[in-house]
ROKOL-776025 format. One line per 10 residues: their letters; for each residue x, y, z of C-alpha. Coordinates in Angstrom, 1 decimal. Each point is the difference from the previous one (the first is absolute). Last residue first. Layout:
! residues N
a = X:Y:Z | ...
This chain:
! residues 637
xxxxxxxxxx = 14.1:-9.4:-39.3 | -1.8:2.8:0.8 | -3.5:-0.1:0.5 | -1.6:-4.4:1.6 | -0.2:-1.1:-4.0 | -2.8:-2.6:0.2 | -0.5:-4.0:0.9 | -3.8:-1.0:0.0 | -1.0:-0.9:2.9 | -1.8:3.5:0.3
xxxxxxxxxx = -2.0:-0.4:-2.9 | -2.0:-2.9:1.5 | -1.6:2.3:2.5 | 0.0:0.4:3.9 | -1.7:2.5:1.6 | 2.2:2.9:0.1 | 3.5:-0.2:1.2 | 1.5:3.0:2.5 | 2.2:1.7:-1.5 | -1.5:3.4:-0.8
xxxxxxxxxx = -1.1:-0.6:3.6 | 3.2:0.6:1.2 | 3.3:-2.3:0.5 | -1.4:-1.3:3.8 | -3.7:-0.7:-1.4 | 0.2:-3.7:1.3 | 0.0:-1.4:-3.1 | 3.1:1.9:-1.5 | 1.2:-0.8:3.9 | -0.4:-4.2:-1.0
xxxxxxxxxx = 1.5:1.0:-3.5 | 3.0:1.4:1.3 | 0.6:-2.5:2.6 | -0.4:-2.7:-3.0 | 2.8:1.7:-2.0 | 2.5:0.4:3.1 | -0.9:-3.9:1.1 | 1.1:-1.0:-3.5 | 3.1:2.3:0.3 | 1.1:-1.8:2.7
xxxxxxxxxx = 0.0:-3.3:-1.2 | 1.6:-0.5:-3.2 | 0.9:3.3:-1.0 | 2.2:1.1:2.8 | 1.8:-3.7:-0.5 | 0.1:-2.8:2.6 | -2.5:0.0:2.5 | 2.6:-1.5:3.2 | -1.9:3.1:1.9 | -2.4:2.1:-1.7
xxxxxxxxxx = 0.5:3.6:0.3 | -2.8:2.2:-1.1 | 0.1:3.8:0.1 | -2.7:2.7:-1.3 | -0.6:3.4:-0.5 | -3.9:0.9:-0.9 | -1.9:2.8:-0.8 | 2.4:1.5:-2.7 | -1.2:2.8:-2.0 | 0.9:-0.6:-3.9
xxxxxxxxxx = 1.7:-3.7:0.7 | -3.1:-1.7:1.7 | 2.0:-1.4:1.6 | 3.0:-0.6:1.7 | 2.4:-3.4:0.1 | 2.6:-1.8:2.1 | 0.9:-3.3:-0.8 | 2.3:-2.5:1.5 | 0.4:-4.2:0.7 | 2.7:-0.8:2.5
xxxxxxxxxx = 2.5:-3.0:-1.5 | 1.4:-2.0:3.2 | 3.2:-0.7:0.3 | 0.6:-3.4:2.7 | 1.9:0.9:3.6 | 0.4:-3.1:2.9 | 0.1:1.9:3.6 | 3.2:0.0:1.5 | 1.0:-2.8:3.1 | 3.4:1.2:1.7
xxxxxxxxxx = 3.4:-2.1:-0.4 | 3.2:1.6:1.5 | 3.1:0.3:-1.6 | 3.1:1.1:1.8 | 2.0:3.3:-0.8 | -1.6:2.3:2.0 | -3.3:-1.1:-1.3 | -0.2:-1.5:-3.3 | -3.2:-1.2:-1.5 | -1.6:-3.5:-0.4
xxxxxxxxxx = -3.3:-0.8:-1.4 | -2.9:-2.1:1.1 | -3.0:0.2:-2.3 | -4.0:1.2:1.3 | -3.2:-0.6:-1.3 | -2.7:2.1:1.2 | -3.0:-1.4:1.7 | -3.1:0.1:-2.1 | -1.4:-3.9:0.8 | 0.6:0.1:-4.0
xxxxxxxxxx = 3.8:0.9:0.5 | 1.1:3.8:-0.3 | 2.4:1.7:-2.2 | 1.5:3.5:0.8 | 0.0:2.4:-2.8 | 2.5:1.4:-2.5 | -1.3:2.3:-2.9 | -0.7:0.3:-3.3 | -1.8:3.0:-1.7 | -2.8:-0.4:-3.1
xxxxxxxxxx = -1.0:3.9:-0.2 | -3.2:1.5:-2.2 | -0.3:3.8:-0.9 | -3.5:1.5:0.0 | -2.3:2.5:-2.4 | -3.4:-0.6:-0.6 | -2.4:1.7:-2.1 | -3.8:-0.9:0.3 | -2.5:-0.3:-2.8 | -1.3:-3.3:0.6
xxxxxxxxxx = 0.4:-1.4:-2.6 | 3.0:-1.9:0.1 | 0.8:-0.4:3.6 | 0.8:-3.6:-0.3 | 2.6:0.9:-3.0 | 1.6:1.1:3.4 | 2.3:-3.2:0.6 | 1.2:0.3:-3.2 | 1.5:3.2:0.2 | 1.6:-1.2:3.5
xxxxxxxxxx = 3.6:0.3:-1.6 | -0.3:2.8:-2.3 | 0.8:-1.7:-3.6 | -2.9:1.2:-1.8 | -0.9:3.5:1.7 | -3.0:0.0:2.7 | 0.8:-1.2:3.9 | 3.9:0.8:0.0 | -0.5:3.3:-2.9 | -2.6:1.3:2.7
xxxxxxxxxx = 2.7:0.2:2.5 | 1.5:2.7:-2.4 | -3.3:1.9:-0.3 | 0.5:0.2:3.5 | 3.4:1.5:0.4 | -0.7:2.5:-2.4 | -3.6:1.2:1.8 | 2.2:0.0:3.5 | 3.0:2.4:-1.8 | -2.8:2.7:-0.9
xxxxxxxxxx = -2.1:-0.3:3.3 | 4.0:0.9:1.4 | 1.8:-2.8:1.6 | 0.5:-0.6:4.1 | -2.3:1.8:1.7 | -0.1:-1.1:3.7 | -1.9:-1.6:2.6 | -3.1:1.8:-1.0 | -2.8:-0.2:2.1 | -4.1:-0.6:-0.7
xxxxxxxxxx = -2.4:0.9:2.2 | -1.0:-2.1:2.9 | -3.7:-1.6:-0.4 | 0.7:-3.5:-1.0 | 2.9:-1.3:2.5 | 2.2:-2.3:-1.8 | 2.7:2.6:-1.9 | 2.9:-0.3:-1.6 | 2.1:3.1:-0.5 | -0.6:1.3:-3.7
xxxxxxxxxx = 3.3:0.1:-2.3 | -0.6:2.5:-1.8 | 0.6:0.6:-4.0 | -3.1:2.0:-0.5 | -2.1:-2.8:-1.5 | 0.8:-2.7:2.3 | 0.3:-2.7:-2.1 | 4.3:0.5:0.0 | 0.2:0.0:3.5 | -2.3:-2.6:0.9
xxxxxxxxxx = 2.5:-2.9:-1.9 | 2.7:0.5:3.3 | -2.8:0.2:2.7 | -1.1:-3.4:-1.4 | 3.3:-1.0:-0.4 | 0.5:1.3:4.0 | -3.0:-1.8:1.0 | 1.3:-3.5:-1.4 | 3.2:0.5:1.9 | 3.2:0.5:-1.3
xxxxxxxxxx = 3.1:-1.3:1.8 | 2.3:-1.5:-3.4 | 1.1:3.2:-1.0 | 3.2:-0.9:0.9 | 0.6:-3.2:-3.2 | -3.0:0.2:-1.7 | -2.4:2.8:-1.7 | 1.4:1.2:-3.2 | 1.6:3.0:1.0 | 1.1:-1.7:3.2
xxxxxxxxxx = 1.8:-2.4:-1.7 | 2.2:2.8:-2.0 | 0.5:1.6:3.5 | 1.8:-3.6:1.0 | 2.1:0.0:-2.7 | 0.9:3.4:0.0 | 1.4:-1.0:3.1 | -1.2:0.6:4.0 | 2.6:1.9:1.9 | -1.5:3.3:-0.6
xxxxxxxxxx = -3.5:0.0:1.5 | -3.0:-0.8:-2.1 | -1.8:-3.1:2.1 | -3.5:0.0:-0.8 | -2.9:-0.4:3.0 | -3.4:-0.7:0.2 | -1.2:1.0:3.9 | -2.7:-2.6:1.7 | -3.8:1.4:-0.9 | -1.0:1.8:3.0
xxxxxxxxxx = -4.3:-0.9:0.2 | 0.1:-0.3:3.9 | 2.3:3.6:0.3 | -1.9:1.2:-2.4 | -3.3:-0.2:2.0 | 1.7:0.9:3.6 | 1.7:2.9:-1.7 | -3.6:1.6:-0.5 | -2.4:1.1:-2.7 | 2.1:-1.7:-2.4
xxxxxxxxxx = 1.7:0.7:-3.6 | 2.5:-2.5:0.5 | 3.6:0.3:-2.0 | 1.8:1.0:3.8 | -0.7:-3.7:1.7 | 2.5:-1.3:-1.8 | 1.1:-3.0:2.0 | 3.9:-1.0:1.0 | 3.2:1.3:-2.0 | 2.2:-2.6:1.3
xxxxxxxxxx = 1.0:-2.6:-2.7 | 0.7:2.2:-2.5 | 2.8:1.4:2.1 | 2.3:-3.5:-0.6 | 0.0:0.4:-3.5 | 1.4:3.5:0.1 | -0.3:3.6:-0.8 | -4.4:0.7:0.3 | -2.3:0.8:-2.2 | -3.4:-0.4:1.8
xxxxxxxxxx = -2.9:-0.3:-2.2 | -3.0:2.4:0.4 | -0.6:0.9:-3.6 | 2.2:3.7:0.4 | 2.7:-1.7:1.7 | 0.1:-2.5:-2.8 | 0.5:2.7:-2.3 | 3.0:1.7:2.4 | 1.5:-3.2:0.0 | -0.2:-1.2:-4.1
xxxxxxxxxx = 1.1:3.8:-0.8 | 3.2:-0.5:2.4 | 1.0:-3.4:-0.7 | 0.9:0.6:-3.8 | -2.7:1.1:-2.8 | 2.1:-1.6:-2.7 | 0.5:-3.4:2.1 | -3.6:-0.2:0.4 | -0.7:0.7:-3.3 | 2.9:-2.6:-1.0
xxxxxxxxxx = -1.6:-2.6:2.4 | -3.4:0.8:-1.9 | 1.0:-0.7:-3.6 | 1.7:-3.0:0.9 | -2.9:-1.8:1.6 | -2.4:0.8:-2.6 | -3.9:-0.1:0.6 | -1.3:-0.4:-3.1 | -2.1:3.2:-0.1 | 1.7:1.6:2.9
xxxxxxxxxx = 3.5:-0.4:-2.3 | -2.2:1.4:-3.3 | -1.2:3.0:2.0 | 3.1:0.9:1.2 | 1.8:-0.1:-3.0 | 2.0:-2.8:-1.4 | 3.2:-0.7:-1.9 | 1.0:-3.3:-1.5 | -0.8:-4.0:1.3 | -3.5:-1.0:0.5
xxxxxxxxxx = -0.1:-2.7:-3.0 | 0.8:-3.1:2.2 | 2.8:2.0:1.8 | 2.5:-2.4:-1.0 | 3.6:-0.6:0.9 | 3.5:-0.2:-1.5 | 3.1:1.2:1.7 | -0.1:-1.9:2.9 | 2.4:1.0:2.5 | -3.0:1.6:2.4
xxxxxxxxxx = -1.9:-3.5:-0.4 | -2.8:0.3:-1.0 | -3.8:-0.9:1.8 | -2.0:-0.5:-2.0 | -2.4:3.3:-1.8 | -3.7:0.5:0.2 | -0.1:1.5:3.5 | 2.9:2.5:-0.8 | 3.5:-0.2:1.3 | 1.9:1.4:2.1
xxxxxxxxxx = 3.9:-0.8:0.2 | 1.9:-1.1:2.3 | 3.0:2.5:0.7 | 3.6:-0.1:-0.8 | 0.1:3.2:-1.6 | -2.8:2.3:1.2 | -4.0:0.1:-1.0 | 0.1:-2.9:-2.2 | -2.9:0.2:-2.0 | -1.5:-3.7:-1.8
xxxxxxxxxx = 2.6:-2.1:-2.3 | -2.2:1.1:-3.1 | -0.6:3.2:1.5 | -3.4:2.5:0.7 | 0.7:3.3:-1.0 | -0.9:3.5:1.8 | -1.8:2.9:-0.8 | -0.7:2.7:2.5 | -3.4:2.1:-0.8 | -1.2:-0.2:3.6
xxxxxxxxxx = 2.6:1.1:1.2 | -1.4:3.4:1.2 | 0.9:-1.1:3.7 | -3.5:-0.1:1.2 | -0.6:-2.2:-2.6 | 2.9:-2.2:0.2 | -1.0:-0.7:3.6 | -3.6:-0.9:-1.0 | 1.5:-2.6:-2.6 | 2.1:-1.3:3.0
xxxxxxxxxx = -3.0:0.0:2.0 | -2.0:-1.9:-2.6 | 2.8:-2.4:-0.9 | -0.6:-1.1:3.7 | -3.0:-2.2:-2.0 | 3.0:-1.9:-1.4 | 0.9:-1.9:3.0 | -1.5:0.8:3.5 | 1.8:-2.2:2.6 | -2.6:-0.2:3.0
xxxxxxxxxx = 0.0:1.2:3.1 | -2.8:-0.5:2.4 | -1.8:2.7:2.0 | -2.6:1.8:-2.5 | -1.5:-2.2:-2.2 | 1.6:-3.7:2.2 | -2.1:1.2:2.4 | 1.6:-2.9:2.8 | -2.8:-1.3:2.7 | -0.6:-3.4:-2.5
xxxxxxxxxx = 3.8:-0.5:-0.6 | -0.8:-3.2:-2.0 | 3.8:-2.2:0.8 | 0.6:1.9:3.1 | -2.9:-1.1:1.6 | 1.0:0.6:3.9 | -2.0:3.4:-0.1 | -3.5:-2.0:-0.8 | 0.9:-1.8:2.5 | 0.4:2.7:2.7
xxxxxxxxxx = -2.8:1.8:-1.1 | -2.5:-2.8:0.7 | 2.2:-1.1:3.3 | -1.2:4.1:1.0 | -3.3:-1.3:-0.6 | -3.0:0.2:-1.8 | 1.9:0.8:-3.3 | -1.9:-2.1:-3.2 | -3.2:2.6:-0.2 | 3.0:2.8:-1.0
xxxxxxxxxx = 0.6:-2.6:-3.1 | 3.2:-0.2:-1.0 | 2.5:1.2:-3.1 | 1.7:-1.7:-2.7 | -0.1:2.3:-2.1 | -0.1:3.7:0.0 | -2.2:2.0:-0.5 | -0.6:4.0:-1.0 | -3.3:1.3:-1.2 | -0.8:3.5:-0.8
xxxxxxxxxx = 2.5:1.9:1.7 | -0.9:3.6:-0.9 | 3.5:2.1:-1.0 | -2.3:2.9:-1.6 | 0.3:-0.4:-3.3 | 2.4:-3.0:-0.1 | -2.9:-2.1:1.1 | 1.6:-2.7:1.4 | 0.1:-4.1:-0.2 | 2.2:-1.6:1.5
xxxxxxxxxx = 0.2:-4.2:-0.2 | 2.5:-2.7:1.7 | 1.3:-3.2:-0.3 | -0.3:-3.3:0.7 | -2.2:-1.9:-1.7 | -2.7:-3.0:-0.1 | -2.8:2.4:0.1 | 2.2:3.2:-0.9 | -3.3:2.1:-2.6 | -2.2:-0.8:2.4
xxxxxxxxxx = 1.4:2.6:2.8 | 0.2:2.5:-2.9 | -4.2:-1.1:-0.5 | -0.7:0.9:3.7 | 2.0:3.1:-0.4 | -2.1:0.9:-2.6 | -3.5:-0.7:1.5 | 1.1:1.9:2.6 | 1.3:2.7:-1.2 | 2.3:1.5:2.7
xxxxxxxxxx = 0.6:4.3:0.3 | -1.5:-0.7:3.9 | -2.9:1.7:1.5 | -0.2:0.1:3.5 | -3.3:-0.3:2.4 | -0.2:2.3:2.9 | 1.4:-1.2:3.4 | -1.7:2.5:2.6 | 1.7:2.2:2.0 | -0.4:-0.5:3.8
xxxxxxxxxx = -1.1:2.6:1.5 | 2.4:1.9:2.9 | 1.2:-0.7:3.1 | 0.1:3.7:1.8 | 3.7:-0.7:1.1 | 2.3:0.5:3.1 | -0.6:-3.4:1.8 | -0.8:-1.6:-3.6 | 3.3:1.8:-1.1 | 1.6:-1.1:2.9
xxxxxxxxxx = -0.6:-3.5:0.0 | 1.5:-0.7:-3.5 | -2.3:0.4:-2.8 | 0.1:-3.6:-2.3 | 0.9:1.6:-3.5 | -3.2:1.6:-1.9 | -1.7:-2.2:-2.3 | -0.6:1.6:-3.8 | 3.8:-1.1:-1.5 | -1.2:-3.3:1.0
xxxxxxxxxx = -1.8:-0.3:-3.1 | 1.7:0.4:-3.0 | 3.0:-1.8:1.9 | -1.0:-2.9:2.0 | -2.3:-1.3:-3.4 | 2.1:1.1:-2.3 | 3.0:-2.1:0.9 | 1.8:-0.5:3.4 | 2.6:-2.8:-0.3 | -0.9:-2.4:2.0
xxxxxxxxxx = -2.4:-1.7:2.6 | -2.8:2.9:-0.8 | 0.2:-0.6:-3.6 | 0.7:1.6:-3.1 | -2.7:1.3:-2.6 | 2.2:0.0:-2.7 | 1.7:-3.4:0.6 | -3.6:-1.6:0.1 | -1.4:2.1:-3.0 | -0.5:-2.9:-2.7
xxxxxxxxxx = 0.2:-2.5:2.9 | -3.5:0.7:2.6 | -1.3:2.3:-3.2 | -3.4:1.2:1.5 | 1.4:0.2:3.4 | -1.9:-0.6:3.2 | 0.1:1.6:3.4 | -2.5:-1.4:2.3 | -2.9:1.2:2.1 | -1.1:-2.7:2.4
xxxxxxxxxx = -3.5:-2.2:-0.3 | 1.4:-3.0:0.1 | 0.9:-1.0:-3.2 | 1.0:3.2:-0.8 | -1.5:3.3:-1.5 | 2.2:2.3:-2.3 | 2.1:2.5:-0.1 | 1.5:1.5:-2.8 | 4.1:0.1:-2.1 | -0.3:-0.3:-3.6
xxxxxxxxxx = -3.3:1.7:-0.7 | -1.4:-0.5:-3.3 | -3.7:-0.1:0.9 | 0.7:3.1:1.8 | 1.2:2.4:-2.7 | 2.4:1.8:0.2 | 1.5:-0.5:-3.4 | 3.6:0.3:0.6 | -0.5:-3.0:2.7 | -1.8:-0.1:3.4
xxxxxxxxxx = 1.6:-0.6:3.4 | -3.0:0.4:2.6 | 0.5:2.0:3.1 | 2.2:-1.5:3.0 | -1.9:-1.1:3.1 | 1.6:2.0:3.2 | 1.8:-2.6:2.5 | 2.4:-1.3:-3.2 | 3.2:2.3:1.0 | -0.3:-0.7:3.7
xxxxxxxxxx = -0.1:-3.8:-0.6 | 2.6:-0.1:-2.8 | 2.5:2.1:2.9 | -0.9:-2.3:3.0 | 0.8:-3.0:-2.2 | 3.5:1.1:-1.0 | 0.3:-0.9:-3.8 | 0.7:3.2:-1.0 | 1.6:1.4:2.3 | 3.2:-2.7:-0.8
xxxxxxxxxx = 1.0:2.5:-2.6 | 0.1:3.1:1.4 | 1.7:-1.8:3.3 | 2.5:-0.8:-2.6 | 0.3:3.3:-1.6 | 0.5:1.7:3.7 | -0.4:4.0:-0.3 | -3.7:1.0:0.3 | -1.6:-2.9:1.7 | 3.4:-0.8:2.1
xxxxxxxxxx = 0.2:3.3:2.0 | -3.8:0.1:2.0 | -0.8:-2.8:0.9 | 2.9:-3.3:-0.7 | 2.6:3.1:1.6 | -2.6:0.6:3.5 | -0.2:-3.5:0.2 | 3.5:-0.8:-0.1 | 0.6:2.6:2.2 | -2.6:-0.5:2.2
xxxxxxxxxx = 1.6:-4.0:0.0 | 3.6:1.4:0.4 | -1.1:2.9:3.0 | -1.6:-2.4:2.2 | 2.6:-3.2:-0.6 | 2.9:3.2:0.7 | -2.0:0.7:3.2 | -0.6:-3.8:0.9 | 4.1:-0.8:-0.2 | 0.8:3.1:2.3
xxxxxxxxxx = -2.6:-0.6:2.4 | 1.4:-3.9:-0.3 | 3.9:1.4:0.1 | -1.3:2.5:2.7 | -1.5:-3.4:2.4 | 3.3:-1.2:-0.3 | 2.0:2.4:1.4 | -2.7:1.0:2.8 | 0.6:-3.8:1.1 | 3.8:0.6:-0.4
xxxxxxxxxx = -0.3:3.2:2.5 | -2.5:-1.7:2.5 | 2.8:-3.2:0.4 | 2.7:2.7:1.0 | 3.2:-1.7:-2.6 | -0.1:3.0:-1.9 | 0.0:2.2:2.7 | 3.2:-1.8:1.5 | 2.0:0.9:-3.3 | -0.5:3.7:-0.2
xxxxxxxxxx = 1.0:0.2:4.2 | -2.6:1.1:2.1 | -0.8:3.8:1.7 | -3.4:0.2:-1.3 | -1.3:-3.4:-0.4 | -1.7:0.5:2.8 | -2.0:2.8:-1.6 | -1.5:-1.4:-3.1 | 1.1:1.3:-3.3 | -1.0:-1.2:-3.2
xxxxxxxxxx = 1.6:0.5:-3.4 | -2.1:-1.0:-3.0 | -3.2:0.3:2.7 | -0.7:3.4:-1.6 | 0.4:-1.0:-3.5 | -2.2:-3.1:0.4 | -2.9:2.4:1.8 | 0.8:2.3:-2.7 | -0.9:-2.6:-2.9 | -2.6:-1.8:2.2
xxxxxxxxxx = -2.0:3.1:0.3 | 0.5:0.8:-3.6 | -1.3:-3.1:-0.7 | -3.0:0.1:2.1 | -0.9:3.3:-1.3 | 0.3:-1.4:-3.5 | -2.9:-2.7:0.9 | -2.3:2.9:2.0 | 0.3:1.4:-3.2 | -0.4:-2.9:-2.7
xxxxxxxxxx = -3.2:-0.9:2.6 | -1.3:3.2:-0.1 | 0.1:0.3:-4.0 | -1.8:-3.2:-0.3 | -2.6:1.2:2.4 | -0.4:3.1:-1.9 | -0.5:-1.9:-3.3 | -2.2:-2.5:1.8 | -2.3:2.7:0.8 | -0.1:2.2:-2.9
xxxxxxxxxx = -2.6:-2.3:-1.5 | -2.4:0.2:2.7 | 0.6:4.2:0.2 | -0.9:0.9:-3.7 | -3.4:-2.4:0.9 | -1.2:2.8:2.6 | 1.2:0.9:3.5 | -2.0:-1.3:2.7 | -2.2:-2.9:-2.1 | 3.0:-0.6:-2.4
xxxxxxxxxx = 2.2:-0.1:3.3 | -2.2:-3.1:1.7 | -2.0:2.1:3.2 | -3.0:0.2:-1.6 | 0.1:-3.9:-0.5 | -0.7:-0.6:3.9 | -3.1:0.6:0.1 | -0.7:-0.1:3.5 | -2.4:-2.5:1.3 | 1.9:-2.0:1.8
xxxxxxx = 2.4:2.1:1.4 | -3.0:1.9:0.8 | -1.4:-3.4:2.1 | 3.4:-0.9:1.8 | -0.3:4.0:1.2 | -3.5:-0.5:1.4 | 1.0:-3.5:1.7
């Protein structure tokens, strides 16, 4: 009865391990156990593996002395036979599931790109990389009231994420379904990887670090205005600051809102809309057929070449690079007939410099500067912006993500942000022809993305002649991605995008009488480029046509989606001219001309970061008067 009453009274909690050996020990425990049971597993295998070697020929001693073929018929010798196919069958089960786990743990993370990719959206991984609360995403101003990622408190008393701009910055922030964005990437550089058991065996566990709030090179009030600026579009907006390589605002449309995705079914559907493309950046990962604002690079490439003082003529019957060939004509001209021997340029015929092509934007002086330079120069200077030169057709097609032009903190961040690869082709088996086109912004140098024109127009605003690495996260230093012109060469190149924007007869001079006034130089090039798209019902499926091909000399009929051209609207731009603060791209898609509806957007962009205090304060407008409606001479023109 005295022992039944101690055990009754004991305290029984001095004997749990945190009471006997501290708290280090409680949270050892299951590691050791873990560890124990993998051990005491393996010894079981190997105990089976030389337990099924040993029995692989057995000897019992009456069969000593017996014939080969009256053993095999002893009943005890085929049950032994069949029991070592099942010991044999469970040790290679054993072995191929440890395997597989052992492969899936500790091989796959680091060297399989589709167990890379499927991470992601493994449940066990978003849980373990959202257990610590992430710090506040605020923009370049860092302040809180204009935080774009925060927490907040729910409905029912829980601590939520929320998102200031739920659309505007949706494909930005990324989500923890898809593709990882900011938010899994600024952040979950901070979280140490899940320890395995023997580093929390072996290991003092240390702090946790805490999640600090991140500042991010967004405006927010300007990327909520760029978001505005496509209501009713598709397209897409960067804006840089060519400076530094700042990201400012960057959108493309149509997009989602992250509120929208509760479900994996969410993502799913929004993945099945081929018509919008809501989860596709069409800034930095869709290709796009650049027209005339490619003129720039070519112009660039003449620069770096020291032709920038080639002359050419513009033709009645357009230039004909080779006998036999097409021939190119300029944007004000019909076509003609190569056999035709009269023809009109509509006043833009004779010889032109540089500066008077850009102006107007000639076709057929920029296919014979291309052809001048050769496929050489035009390669190594789009090596230099970030665009991949390559020999054939068929290679522009597989140059991936371009992870390399971020300035980031870590490779998970430009990894997330990789714009998709814009490529040329220059190799030999491609015609004059062809290089002629890619002078003036068609035919192969049809895979530009927004970003890259952006990158493309930064080079000349940047005051030195760099071209700056982009950059998103606020408080990294600048980089250089490389210096392509001399501060000499840039100033040139910028007055001559001025002559687009300012000079009677530039082709979006009209379109900046707007900015009259205001004191602020702009220099841009605008680009009308056709191209061939799929075309979609109103319930947004995509129409399809049966067509017949030849197979091995029979026909055979396949369905082929239905094609219609569609005129892209262009214009990139950079102001103010004298120290660039802003490089921008718009793309319009199905907009018609550059100057009807993406240099609009480019003019009211500029004016929103004029208010905004982006361009300096020297910029900035006063309180507002009745002189400054009044149209004025903007320096230069």
């Amino acid at each position: 009865m005295k022992f039944l009453l101690f055990l009754l009274q004991f305290d029984w909690n001095k004997l749990r391990p945190e009471n006997l050996f501290g708290q280090q020990v409680l949270e050892r425990t299951p590691a050791g156990l873990s560890l124990i049971y993998m051990a005491g597993v393996a010894l079981l295998l190997v105990l089976l593996l030389l337990s099924f070697i040993r029995n692989l020929r057995p000897k019992f001693s009456y069969e000593e002395g017996l014939p080969k073929e009256v053993r095999r018929k002893l009943s005890l010798t085929t049950t032994n036979r069949s029991l070592r196919i099942w010991q044999f069958l469970f040790v290679f089960l054993a072995l191929f599931v440890y395997g597989f786990h052992v492969y899936w743990g500790a091989v796959a993370e680091k060297g399989d790109e589709h167990f890379q990719e499927l991470s992601s959206r493994d449940l066990r991984t978003r849980r373990s990389s959202s257990t610590a609360l992430r710090g506040w995403m605020l923009d370049r101003s860092g302040k809180l009231t204009n935080a774009l990622a925060y927490y907040k408190k729910g409905k029912d008393g829980e601590i939520e994420r929320a998102y200031s701009l739920d659309r505007e910055m949706a494909l930005l922030y990324g989500t923890e379904l898809g593709t990882p964005g900011l938010e899994r990437t600024l952040y979950k550089q901070k979280i140490d990887p899940m320890p395995e058991s023997w580093e929390v065996l072996t290991r003092i566990k240390k702090p946790e670090d805490t999640q600090d709030d991140v500042r991010i090179t967004i405006d927010r009030d300007l990327q909520a205005f760029v978001a505005k600026q496509l209501e009713g579009k598709k397209g897409a907006i960067v804006v840089l600051n060519p400076q530094t390589g700042d990201v400012l605002a960057m959108y493309s449309n149509p997009s989602y809102a992250l509120g929208d995705i509760k479900s994996a079914e969410d993502m799913h559907k929004l993945e099945r809309d081929k018509m919008n493309k809501p989860l596709l950046s069409r800034a930095t990962r869709e290709y796009y057929v650049p027209g005339s604002t490619f003129k720039t690079f070519t112009m660039i490439s003449a620069f770096r070449a020291g032709r920038q003082n080639s002359v050419f003529a513009s033709f009645d019957g357009g230039y004909i690079p080779f006998k036999g060939s097409r021939p190119i004509i300029d944007a004000t001209q019909h076509f003609i007939p190569p056999n035709t021997v009269t023809g009109s340029c509509d006043g833009g015929c004779g010889e032109k410099d540089i500066k008077f092509a850009y102006q107007v934007s000639s076709n057929q002086y920029f296919a014979q500067l291309a052809n001048s330079l050769e496929r050489q120069r035009l390669a190594e200077t789009a090596k230099m912006v970030g665009i991949s030169a390559v020999e054939t057709p068929e290679e522009a097609g597989t140059q991936g993500y371009f992870a390399d032009i971020w300035n980031a903190s870590n490779k998970r961040i430009a990894t997330a942000l990789a714009p998709a690869r814009s490529t040329m082709v220059t190799g030999k088996k491609i015609t004059l022809f062809d290089l002629g086109l890619e002078g003036m912004g068609q035919g192969y140098a049809g895979q530009m993305t927004p970003f890259q024109m952006a990158l493309i127009a930064s080079i000349p605003a940047n005051l030195k002649g760099f071209l700056m690495k982009p950059k998103i996260e606020a408080d990294i230093q600048p980089q250089p991605f490389n210096q392509v012109l001399t501060p000499d060469h840039a100033a040139q190149i910028r007055e001559i995008m001025a002559t687009v924007t300012e000079e009677p007869g530039g082709t979006a001079e009209k379109v900046f009488r707007r900015m009259d006034g205001t004191g602020i130089r702009v220099g841009g090039k605008t680009g009308t480029a056709e191209k061939m798209a799929p075309v979609f019902d109103k319930d947004g499926k995509q129409k399809m046509i049966k067509k017949k091909r030849k197979v091995k000399g029979e026909w055979v009929e396949y369905d082929a989606p239905v094609m219609e051209k569609r005129t892209d609207s262009w214009f990139i731009s950079i102001a103010p001219l004298e120290n660039p603060q802003l490089s921008i791209a718009v793309v319009v898609e199905a907009g018609g001309f550059g100057a009807t509806t993406a240099a609009p957007i480019a003019v009211n962009v500029i004016m929103k970061a004029r208010e905004l205090g982006l361009l300096g304060d020297q910029y900035k407008p006063k309180s507002a008067t009745p002189t400054q409606n009044k149209p004025n001479n903007r320096g230069g023109r």
